[in-house]
C-alpha positions in Angstrom: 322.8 112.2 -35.3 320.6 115.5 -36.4 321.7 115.8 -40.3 321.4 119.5 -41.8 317.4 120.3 -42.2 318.7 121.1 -45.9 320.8 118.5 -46.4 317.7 116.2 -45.9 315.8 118.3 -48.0 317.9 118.0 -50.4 318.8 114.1 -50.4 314.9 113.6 -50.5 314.6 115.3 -53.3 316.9 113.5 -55.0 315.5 110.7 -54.6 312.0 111.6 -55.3 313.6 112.7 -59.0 315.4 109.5 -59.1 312.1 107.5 -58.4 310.5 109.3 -60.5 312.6 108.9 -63.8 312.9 104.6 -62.4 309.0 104.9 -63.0 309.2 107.2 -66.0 311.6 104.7 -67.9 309.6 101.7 -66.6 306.2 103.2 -68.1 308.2 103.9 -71.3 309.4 100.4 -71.6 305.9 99.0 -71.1 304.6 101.5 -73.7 307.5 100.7 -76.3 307.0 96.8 -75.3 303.4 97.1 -76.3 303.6 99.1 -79.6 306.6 96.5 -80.5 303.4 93.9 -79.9 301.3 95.8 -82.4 304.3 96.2 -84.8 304.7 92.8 -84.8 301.2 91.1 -85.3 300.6 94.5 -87.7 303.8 92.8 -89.7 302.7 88.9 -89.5 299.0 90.2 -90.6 300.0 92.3 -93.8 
């Protein structure tokens, strides 16, 4: 079962891109979650 040296290649990278935008989104959800935090107790403050 020896798969095509650039088929491999080329399904890693795919999924190195794919992790890469999973972590991406997940760094932008904690970033937007947190400045939603500050929104909010910037809000209930004023």
């Amino acid at each position: 079962m020896q798969g095509d040296p650039d088929e491999d290649a080329a399904a890693i990278e795919t999924a190195v891109v794919a992790l890469r935008r999973a972590h991406k989104q997940r760094a932008l959800a904690r970033l937007s979650k947190r400045r939603g935090e500050h929104m909010g107790r910037a809000s209930t403050t004023s």
